[in-house]
DSSP file (Angstrom, degrees, kcal/mol; ACC not computed):
  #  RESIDUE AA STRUCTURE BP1 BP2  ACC     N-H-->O    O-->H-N    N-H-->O    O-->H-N    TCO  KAPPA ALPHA  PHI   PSI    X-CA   Y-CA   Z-CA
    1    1 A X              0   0    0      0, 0.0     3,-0.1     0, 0.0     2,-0.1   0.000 360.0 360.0 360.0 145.8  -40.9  -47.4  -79.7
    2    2 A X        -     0   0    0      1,-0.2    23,-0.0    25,-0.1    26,-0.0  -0.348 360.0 -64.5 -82.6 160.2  -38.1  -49.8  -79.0
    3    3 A X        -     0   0    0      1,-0.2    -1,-0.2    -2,-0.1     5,-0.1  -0.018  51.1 -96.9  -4.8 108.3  -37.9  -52.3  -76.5
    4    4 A X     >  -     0   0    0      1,-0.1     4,-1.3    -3,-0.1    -1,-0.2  -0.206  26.3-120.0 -65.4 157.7  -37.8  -52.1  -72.9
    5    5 A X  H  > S+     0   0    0      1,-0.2     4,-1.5     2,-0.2     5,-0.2   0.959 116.1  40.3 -44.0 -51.5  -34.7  -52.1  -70.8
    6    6 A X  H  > S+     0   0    0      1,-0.2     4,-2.2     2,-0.2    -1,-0.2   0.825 117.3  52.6 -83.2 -23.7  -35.7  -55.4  -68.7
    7    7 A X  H  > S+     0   0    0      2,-0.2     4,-2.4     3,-0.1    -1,-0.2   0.891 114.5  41.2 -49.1 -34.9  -37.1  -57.0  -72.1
    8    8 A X  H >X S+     0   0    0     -4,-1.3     3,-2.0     2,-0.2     4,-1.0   0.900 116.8  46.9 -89.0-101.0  -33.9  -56.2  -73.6
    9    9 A X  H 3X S+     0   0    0     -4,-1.5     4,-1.1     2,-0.2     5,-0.2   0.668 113.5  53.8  -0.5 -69.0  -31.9  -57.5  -70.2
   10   10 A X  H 3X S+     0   0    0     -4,-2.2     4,-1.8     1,-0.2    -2,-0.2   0.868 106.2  54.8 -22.9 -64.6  -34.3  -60.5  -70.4
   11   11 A X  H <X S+     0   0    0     -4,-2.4     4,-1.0    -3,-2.0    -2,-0.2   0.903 112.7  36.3 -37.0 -61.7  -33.3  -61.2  -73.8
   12   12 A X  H  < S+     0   0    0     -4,-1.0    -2,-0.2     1,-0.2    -1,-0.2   0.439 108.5  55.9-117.1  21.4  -30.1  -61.4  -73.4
   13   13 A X  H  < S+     0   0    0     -4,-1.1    -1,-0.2    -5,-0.2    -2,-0.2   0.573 121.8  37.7 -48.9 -51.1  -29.6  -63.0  -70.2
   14   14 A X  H  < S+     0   0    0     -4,-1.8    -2,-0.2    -5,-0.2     2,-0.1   0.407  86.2 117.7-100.8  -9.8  -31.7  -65.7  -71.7
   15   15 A X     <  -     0   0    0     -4,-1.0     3,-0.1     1,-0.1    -4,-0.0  -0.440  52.4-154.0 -81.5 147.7  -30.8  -66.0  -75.3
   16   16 A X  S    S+     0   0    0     -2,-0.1     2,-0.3     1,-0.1    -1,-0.1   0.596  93.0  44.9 -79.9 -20.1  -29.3  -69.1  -76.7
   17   17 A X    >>  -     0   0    0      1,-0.2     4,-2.3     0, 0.0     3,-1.5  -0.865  65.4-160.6-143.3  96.7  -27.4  -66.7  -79.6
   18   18 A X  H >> S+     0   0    0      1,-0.4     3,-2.8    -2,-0.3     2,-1.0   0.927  95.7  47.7 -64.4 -82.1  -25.6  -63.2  -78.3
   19   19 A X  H 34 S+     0   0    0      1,-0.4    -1,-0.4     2,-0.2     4,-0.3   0.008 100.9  53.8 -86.9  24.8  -25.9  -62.2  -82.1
   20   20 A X  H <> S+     0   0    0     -3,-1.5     4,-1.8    -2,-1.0    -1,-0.4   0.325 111.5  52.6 -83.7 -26.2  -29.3  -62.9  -83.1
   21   21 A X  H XX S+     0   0    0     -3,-2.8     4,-1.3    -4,-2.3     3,-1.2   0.965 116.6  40.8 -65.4 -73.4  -30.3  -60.6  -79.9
   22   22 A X  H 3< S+     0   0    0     -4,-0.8     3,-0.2    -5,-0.2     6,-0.2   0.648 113.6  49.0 -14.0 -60.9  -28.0  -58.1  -81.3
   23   23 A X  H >4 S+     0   0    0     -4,-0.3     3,-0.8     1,-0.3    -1,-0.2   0.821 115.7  46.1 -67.4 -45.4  -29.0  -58.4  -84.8
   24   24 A X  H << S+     0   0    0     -4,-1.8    -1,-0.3    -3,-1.2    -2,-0.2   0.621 120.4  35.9 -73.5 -13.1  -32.6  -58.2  -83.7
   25   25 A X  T >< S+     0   0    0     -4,-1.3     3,-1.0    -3,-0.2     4,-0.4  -0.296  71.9 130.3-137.9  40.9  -32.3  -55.1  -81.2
   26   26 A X  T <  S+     0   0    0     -3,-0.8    -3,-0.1     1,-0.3    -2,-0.1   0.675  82.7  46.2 -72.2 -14.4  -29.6  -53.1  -83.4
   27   27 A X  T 3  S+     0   0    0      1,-0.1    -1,-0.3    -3,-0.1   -25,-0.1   0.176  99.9  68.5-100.5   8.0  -32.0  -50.2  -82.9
   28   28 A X  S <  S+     0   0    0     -3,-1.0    -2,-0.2    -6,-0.2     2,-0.2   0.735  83.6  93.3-113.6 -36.9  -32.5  -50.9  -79.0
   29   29 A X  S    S-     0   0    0     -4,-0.4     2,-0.0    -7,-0.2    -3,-0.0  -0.371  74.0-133.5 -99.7 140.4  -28.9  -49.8  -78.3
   30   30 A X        +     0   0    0     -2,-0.2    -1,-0.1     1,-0.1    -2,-0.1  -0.391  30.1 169.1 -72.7 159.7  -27.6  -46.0  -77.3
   31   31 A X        +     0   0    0      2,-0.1     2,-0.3    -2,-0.0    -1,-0.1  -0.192  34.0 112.9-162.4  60.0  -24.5  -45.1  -79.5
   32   32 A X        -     0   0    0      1,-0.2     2,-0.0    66,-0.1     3,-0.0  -0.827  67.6-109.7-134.8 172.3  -24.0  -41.4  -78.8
   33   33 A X        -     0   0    0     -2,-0.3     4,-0.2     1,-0.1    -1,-0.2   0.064  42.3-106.2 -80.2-172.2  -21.6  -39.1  -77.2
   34   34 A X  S  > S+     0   0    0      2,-0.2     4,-0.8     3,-0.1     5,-0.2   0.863 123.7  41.0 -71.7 -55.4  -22.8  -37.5  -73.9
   35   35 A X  H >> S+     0   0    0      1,-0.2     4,-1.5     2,-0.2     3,-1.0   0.920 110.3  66.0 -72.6 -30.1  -23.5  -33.7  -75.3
   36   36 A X  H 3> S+     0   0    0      1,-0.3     4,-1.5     2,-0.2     3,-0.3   0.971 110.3  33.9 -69.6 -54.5  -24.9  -36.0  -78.3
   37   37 A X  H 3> S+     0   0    0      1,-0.2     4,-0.6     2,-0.2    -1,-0.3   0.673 118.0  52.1 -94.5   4.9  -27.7  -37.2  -75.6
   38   38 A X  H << S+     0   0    0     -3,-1.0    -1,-0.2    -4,-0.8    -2,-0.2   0.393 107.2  48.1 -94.7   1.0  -28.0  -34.1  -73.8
   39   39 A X  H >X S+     0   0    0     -4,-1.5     3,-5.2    -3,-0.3     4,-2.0   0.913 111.7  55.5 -83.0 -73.8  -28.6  -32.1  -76.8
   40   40 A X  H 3X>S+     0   0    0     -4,-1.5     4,-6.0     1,-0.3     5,-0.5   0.724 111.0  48.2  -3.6 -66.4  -31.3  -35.2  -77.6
   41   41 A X  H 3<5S+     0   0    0     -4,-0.6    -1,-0.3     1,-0.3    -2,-0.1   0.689  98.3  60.5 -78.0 -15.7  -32.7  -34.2  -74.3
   42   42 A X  H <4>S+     0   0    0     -3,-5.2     5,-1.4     2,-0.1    -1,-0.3   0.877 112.4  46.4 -74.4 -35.2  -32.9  -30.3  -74.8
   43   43 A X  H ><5S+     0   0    0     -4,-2.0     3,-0.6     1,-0.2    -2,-0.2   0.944 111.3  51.5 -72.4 -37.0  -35.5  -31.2  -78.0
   44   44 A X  T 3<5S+     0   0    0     -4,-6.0    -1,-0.2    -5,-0.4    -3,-0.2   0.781 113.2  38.0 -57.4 -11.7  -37.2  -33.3  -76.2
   45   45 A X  T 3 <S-     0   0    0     -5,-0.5    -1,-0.2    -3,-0.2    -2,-0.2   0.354 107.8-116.0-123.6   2.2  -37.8  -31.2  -73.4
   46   46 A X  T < 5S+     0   0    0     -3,-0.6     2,-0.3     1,-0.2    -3,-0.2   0.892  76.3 104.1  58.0  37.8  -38.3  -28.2  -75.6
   47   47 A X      < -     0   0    0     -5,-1.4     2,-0.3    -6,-0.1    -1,-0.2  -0.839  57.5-113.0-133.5 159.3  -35.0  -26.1  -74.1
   48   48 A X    >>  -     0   0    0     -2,-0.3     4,-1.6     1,-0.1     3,-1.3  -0.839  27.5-116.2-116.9 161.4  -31.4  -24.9  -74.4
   49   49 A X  H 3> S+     0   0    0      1,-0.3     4,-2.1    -2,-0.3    -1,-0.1   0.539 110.4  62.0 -69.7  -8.3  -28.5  -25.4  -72.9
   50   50 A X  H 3> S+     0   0    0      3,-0.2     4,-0.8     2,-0.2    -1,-0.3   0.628 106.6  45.6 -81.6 -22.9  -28.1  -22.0  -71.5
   51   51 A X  H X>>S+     0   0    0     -3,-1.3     4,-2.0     2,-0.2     3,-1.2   0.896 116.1  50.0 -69.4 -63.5  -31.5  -22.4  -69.3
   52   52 A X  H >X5S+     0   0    0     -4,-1.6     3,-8.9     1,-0.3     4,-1.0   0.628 109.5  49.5  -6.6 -99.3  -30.2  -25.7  -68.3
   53   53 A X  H 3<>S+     0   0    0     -4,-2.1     5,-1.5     1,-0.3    -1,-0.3   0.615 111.4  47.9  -2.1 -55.1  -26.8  -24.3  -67.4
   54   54 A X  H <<5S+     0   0    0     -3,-1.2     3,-0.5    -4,-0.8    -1,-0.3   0.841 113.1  48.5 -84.1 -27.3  -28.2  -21.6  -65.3
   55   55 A X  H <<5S+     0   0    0     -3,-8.9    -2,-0.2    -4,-2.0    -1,-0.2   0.951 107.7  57.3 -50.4 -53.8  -30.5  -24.0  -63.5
   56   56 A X  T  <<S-     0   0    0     -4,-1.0    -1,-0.2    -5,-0.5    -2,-0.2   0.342 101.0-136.8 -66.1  15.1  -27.7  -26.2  -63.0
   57   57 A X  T   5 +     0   0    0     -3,-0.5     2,-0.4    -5,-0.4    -3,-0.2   0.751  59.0 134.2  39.5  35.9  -25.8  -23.5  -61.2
   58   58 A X      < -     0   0    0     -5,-1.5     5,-0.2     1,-0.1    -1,-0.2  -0.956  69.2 -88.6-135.0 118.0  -22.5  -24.6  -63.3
   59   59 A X     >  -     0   0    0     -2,-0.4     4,-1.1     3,-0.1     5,-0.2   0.626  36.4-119.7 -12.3 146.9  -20.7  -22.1  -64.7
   60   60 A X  T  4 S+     0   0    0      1,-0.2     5,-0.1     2,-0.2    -1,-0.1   0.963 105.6  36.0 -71.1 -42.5  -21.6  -20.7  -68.4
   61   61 A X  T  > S+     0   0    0      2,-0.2     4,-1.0     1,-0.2    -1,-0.2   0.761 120.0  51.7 -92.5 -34.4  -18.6  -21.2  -70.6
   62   62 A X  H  > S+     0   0    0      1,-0.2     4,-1.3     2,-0.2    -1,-0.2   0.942 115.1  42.2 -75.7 -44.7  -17.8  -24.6  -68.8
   63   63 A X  H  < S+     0   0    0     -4,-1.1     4,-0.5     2,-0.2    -2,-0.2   0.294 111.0  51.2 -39.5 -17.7  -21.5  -25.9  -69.3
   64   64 A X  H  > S+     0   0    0     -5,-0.2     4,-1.4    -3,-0.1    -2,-0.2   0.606 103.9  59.5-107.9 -21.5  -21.8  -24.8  -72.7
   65   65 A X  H  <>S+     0   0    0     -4,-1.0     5,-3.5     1,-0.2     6,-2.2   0.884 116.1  44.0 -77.9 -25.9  -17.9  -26.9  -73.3
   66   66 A X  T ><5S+     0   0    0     -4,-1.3     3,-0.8     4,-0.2    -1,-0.2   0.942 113.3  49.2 -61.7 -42.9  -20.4  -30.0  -72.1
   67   67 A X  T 345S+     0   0    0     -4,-0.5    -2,-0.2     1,-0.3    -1,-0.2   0.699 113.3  37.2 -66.9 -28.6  -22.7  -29.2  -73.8
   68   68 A X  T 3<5S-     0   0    0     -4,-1.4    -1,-0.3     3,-0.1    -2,-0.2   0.520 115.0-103.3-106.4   0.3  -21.1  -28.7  -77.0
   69   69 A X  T < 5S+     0   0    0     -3,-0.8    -3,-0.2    -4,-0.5    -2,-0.1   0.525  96.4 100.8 105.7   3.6  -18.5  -32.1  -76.4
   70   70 A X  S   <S+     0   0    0     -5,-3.5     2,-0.5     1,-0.3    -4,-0.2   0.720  77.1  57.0-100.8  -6.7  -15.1  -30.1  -75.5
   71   71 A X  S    S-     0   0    0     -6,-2.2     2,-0.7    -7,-0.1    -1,-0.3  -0.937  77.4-147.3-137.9 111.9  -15.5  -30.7  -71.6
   72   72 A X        -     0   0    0     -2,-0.5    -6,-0.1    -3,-0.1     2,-0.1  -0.603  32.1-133.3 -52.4 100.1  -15.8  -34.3  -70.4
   73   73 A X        -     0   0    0     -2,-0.7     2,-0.1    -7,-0.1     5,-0.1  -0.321   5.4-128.3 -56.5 147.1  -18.3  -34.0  -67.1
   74   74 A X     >  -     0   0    0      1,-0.1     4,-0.7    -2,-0.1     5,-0.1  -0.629  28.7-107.3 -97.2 174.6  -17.9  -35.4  -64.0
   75   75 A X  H  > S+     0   0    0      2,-0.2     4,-1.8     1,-0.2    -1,-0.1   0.639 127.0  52.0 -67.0 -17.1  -20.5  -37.3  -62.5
   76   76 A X  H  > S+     0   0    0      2,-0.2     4,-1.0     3,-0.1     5,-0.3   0.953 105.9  63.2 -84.0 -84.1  -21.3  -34.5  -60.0
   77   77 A X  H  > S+     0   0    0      2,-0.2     4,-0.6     1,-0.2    -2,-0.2   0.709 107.5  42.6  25.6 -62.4  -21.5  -32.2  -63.5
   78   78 A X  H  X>S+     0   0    0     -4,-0.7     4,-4.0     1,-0.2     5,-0.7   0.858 109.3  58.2 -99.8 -48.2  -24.3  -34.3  -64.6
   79   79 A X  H  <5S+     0   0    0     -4,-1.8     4,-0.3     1,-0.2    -1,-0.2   0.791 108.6  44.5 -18.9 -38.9  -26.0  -34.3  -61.4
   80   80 A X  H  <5S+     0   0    0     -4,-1.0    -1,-0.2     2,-0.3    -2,-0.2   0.575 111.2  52.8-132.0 -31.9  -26.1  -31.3  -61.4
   81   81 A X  H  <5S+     0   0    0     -4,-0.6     5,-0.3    -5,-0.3     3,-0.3   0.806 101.2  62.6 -28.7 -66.1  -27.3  -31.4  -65.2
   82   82 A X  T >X>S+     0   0    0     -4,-4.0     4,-1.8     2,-0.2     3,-1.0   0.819 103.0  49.1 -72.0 -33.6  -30.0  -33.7  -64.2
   83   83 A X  T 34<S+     0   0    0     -5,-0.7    41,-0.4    -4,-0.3    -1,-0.2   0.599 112.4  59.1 -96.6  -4.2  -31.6  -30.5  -61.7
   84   84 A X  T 345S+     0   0    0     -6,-0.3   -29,-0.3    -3,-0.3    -1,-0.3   0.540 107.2  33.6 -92.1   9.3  -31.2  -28.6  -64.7
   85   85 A X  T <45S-     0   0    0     -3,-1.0    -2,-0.2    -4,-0.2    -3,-0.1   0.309 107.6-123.7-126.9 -37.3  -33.2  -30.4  -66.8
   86   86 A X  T  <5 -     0   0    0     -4,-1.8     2,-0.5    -5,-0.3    -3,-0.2   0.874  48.8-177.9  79.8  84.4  -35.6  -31.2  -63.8
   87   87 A X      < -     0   0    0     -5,-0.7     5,-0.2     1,-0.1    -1,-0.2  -0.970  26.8-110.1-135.5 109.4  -35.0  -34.6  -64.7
   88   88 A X     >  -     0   0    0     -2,-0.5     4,-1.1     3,-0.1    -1,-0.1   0.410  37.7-101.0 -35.3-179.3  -36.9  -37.7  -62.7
   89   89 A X  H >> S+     0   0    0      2,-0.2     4,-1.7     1,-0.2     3,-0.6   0.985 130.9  47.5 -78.7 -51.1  -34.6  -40.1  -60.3
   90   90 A X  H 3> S+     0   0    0      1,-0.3     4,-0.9     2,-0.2    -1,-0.2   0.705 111.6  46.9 -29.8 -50.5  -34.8  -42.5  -63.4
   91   91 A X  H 3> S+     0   0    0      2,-0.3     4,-0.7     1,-0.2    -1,-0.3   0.751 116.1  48.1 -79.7 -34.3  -33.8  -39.8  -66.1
   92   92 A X  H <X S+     0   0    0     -4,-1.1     4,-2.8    -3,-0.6    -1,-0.2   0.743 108.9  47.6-121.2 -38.0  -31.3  -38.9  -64.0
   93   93 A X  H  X S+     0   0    0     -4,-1.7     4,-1.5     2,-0.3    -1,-0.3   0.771 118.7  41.8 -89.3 -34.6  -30.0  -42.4  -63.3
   94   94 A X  H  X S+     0   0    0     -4,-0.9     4,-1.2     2,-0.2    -2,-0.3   0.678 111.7  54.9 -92.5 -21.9  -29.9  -43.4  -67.5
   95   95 A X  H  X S+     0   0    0     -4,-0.7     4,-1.5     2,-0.2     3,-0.3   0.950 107.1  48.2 -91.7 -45.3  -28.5  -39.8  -68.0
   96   96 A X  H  X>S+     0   0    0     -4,-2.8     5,-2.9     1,-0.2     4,-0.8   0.934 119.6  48.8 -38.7 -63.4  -25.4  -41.2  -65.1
   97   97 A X  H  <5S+     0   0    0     -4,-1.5     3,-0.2     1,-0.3    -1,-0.2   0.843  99.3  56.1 -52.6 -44.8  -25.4  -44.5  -67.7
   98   98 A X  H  <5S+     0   0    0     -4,-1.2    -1,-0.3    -3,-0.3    -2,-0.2   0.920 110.2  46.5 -78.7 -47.9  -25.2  -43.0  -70.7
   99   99 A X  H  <5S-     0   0    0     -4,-1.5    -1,-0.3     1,-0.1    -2,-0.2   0.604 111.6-109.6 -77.5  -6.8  -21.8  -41.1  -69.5
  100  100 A X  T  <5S+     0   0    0     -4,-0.8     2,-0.3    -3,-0.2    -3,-0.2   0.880  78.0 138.6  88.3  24.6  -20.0  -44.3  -67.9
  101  101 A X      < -     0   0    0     -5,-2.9    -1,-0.2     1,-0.1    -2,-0.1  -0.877  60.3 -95.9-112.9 139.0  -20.7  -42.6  -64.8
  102  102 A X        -     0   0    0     -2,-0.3     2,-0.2    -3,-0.1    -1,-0.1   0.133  37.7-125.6 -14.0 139.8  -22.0  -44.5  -61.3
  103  103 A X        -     0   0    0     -7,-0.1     2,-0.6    -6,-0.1   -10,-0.1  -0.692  31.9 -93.2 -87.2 160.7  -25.5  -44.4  -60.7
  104  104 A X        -     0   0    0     -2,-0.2     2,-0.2   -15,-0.2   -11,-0.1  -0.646  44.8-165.6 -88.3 124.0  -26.8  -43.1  -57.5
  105  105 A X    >   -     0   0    0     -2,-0.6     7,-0.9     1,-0.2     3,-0.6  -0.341  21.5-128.8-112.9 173.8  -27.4  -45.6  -54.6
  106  106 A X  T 3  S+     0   0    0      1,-0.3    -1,-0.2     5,-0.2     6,-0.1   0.839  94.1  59.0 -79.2 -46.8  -29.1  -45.4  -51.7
  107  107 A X  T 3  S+     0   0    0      5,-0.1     2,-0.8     4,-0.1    -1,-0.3   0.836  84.8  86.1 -79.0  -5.9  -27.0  -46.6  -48.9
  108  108 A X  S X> S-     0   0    0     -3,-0.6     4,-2.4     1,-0.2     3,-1.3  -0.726  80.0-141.4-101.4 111.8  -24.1  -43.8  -49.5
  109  109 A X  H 3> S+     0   0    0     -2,-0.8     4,-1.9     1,-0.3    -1,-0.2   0.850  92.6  57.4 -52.8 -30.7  -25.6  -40.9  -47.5
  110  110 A X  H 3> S+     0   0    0      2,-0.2     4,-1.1     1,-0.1    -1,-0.3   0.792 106.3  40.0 -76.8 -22.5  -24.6  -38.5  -49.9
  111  111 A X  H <> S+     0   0    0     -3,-1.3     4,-1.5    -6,-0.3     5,-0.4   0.892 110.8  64.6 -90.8 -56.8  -26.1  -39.6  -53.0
  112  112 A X  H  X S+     0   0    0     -4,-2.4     4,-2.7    -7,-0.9    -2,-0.2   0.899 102.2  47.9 -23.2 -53.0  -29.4  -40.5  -50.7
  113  113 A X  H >X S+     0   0    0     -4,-1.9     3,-1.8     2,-0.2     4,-1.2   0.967 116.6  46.1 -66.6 -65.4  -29.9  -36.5  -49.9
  114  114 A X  H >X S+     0   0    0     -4,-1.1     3,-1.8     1,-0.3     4,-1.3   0.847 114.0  47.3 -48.6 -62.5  -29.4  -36.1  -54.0
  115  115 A X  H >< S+     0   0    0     -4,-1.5     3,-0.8     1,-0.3    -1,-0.3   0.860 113.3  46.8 -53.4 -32.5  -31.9  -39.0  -54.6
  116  116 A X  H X< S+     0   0    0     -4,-2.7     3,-0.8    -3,-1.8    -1,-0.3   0.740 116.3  54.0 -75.1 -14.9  -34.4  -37.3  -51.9
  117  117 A X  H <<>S+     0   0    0     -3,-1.8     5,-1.8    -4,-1.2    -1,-0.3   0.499 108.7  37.9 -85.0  -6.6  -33.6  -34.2  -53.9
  118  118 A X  T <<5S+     0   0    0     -4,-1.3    -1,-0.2    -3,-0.8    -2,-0.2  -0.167 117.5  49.5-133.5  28.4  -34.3  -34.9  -57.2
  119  119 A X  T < 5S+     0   0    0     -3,-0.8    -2,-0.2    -5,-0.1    -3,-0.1   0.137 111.3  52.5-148.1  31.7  -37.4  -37.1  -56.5
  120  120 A X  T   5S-     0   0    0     -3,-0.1    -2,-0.1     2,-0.0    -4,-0.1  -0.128 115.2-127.7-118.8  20.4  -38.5  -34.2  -54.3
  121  121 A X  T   5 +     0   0    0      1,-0.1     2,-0.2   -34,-0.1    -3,-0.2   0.785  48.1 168.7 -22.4  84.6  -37.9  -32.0  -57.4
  122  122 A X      < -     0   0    0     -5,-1.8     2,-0.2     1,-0.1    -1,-0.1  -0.566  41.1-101.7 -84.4 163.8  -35.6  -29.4  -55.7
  123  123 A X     >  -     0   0    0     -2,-0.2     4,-2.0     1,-0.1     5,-0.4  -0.377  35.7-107.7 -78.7 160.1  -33.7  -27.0  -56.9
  124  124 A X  H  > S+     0   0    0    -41,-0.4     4,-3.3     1,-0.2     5,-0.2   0.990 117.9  53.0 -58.5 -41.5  -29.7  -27.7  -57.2
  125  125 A X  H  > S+     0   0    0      1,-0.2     4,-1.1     2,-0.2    -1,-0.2   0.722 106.6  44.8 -88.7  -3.8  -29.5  -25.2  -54.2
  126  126 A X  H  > S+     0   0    0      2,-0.1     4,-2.0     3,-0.1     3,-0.3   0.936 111.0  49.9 -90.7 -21.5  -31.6  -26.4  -52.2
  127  127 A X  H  X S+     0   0    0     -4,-2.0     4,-1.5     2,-0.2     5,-0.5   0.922 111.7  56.8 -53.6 -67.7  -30.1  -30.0  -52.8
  128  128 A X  H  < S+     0   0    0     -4,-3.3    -1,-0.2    -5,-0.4     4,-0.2   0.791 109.6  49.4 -34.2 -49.3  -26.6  -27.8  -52.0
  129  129 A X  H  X S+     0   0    0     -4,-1.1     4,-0.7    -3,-0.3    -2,-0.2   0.894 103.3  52.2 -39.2 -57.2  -28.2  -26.9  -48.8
  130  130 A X  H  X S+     0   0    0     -4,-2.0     4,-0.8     1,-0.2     3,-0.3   0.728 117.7  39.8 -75.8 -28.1  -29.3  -30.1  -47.6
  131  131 A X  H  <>S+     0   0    0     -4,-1.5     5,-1.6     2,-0.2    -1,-0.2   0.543 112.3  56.8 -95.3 -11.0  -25.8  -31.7  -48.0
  132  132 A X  H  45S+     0   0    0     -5,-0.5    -2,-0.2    -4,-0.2    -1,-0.1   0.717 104.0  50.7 -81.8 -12.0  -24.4  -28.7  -46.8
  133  133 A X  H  <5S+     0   0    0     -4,-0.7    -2,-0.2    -3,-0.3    -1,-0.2   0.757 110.8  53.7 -89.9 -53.2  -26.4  -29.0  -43.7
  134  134 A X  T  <5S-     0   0    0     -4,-0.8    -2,-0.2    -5,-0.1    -3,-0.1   0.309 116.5-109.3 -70.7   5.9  -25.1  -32.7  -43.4
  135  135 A X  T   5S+     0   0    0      1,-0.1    -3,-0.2    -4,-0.0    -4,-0.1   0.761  70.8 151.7  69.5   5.6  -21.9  -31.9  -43.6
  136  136 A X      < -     0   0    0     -5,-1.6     2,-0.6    -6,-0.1    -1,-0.1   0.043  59.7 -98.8 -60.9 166.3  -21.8  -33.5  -47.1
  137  137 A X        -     0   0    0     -3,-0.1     3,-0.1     1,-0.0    -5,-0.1  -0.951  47.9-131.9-104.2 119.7  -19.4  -32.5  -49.9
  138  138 A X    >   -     0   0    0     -2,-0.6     3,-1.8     1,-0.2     2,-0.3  -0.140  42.7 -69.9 -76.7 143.8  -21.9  -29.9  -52.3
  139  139 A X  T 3  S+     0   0    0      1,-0.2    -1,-0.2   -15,-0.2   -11,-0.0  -0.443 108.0   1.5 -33.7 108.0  -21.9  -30.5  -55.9
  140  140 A X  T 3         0   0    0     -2,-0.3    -1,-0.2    -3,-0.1    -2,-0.1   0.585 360.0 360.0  37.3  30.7  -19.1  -29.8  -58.1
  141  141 A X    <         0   0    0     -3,-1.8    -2,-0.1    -4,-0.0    -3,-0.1   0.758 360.0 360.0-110.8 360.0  -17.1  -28.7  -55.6
């Protein structure tokens, strides 16, 4: 197992030499597509992308084009990904990273209901509820 993030962060915050860190943690760094690391995360997790998909309440043919690299997601997408996957606040938050996408923070009431929803392990419709109750804008819509 590689290196932790805040080791790694540590490192290279603190290093005298940007390419001896490198050189030394060449293995440390992600360097995949998206669907590259959500295929990663269907072996891990012992699933396909069609239960995902169907968790995630996101259409089939548009969810399998993520899946397979022809449809760029939006961050609402992966959200939405992340309650299909049943994915911790964490998972969810490196899965956000890995696409270039925001993470989700705490003071913006709408990503708050998503964080209370995915570290309350809800489903994406109830999650849809609860912002839909606030007057919130639902996932992918």
């Amino acid at each position: 197992m590689g290196v932790s993030t805040n080791s790694l962060l540590n490192k290279l915050t603190k290093g005298k030499n940007i390419n001896t860190v490198l050189d030394k943690h060449e293995t440390d760094f992600f360097e995949c597509t998206i669907s590259e690391y959500l295929m990663k995360l269907c072996e891990e997790r012992d699933t396909v992308p069609e239960r995902v998909v169907n968790k995630a309440q996101i259409e089939r043919t548009y969810g399998h084009q993520i899946f397979n690299g022809t449809r760029t997601p939006s961050r609402d997408k992966l959200i939405q990904i992340a309650f299909g996957f049943g994915l911790s606040l964490d998972e969810t938050q490196r899965l956000l990273n890995v696409a270039g996408k925001s993470a989700l923070y705490p003071k913006i009431k709408r990503d708050a209901i998503i964080i209370y929803a995915i570290s309350h392990e809800m489903s994406v419709m109830e999650a849809q509820d609860v912002l839909c109750a606030n007057e919130l804008p639902m996932l992918g819509v």
